[in-house]
C-alpha positions as CSV (number, residue, x, y, z in Angstrom):
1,X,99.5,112.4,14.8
2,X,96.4,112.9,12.9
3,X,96.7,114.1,9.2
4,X,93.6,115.9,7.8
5,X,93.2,115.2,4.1
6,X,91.0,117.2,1.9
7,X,89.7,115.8,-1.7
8,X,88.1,117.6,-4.5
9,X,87.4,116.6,-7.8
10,X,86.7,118.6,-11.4
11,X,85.5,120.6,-13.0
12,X,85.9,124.2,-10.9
13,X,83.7,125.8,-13.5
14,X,80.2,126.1,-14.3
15,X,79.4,123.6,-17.4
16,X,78.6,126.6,-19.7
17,X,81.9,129.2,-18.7
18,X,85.3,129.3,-17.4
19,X,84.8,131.5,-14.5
20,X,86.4,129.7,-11.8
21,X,83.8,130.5,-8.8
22,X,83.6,126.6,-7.9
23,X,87.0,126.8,-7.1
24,X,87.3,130.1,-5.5
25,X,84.9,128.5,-3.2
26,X,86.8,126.1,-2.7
27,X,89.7,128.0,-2.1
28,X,87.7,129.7,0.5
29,X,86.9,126.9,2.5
30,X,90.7,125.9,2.0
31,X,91.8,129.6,4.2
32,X,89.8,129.1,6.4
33,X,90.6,125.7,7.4
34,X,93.5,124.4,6.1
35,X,94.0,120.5,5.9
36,X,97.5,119.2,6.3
37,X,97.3,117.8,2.5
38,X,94.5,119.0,0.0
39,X,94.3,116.4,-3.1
40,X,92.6,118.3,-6.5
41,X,91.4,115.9,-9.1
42,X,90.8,117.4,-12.5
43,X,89.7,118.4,-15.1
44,X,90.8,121.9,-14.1
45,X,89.8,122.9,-18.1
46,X,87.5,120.3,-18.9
47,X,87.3,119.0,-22.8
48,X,83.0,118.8,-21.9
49,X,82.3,122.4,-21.2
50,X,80.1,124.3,-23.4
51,X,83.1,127.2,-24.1
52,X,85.2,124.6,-25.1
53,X,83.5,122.9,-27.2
54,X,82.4,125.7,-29.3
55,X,86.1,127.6,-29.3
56,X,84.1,130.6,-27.5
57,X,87.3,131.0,-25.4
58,X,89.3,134.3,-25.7
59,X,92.5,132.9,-24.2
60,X,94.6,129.5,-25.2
61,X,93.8,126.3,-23.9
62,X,97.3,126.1,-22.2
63,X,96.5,130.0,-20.8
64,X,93.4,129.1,-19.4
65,X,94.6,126.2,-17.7
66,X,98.0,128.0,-16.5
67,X,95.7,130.6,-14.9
68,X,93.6,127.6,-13.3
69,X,96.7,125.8,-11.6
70,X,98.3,129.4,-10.5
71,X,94.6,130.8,-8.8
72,X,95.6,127.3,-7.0
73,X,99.2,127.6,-6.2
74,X,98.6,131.4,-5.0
75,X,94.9,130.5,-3.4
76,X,96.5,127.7,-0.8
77,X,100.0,129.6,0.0
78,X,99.0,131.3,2.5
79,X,97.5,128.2,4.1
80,X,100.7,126.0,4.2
81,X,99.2,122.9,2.8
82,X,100.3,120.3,0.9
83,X,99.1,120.6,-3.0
84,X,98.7,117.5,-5.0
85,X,97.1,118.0,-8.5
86,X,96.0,114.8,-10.5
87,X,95.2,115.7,-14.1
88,X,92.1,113.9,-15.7
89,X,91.8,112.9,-19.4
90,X,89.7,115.3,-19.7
91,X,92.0,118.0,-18.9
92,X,91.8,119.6,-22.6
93,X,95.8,120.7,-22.1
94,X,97.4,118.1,-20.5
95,X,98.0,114.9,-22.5
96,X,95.4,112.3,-22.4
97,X,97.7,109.1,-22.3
98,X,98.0,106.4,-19.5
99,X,99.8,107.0,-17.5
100,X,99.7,110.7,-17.3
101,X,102.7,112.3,-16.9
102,X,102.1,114.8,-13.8
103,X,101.8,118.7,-14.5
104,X,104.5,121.0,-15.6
105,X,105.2,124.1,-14.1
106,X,108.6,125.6,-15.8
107,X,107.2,129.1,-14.1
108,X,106.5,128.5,-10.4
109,X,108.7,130.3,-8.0
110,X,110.7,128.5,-6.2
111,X,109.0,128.4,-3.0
112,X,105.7,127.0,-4.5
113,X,107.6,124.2,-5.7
């Protein structure tokens, strides 16, 4: 049958904050019609926005981020896609070697996994 695939690329923020309304929106459209497989290219915390940049951020790199891919994880499971989440070398947490090594996530419950 018929597989519907749905691709999005980084950043999920405004260039000048981390409020993630790009993705909620995103998210959004995700509910309310779900793909059989959603593909999310990063940066999900990219090393170019303005926050960054100039250490304006009141949370952690890694804590910003971890909040980023959990909004995801919890945002699509009601949905029942597929998740696959490609970091970019931009991604300011995530190492920026080739080839990356995918995302870790020691804290997921199981059934997310």
């Amino acid at each position: 049958g018929e597989r519907q695939v749905l691709v999005a690329c980084g950043p999920f923020t405004p260039s000048d904050s981390v409020a993630f309304e790009p993705l909620s929106d995103l998210l959004g459209v995700l509910t309310r019609d779900p793909p059989d497989v959603c593909v999310l290219f990063g940066p999900f915390l990219d090393s170019k926005n303005e926050q960054v940049e100039s250490c304006q951020l009141l949370s952690s790199f890694s804590d910003v981020s971890r909040l980023c891919l959990r909004t995801i994880v919890e945002g699509t499971r009601s949905c029942g896609c597929k998740l696959v989440l490609v970091p970019s070398l931009r991604d300011v947490s995530h190492d920026f070697v080739y080839p990356q090594p995918p995302f870790s996530f020691p804290d997921l419950p199981k059934e997310d996994k």
